[in-house]
C-alpha positions as CSV (number, residue, x, y, z in Angstrom):
1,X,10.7,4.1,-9.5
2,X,9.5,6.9,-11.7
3,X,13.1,8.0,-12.8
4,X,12.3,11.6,-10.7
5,X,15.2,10.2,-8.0
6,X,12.4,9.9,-5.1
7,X,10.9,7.6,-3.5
8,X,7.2,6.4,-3.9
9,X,4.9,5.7,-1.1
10,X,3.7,3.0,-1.2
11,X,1.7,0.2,1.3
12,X,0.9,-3.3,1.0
13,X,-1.0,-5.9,3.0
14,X,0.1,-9.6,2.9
15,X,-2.1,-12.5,3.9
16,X,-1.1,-15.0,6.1
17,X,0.1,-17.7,2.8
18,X,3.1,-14.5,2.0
19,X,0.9,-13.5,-0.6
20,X,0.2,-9.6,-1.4
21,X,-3.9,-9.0,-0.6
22,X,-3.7,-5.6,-1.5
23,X,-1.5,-2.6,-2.6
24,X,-1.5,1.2,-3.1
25,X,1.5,2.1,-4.8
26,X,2.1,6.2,-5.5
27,X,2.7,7.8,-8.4
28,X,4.8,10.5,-6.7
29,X,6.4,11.0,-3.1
30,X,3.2,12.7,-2.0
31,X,0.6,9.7,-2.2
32,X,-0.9,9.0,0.9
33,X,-3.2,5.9,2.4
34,X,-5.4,6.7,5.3
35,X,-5.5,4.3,8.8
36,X,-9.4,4.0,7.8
37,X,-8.6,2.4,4.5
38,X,-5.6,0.2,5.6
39,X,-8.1,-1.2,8.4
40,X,-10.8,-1.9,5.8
41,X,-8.5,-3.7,3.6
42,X,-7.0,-5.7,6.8
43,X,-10.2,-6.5,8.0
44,X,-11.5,-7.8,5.1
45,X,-8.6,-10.2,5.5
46,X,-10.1,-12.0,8.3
């Protein structure tokens, strides 16, 4: 994705339409997202 031959890390959340709510896309292979985060984001979902 950044034309260094690795892949990004990346997470997304998608509602319940197929749409994307919410992303975190790396900009290397060490980018990380945190459960705590991904729960917020999902629970602001609901």
């Amino acid at each position: 994705m950044f034309g260094d031959g690795l892949a990004s890390a990346s997470v997304f959340l998608i509602d319940k339409q197929g749409e994307i709510a919410w992303k975190s896309i790396g900009s290397n292979y060490t980018h990380q997202v945190y459960a705590e985060e991904v729960i917020d984001k999902v629970n602001l979902l609901n």
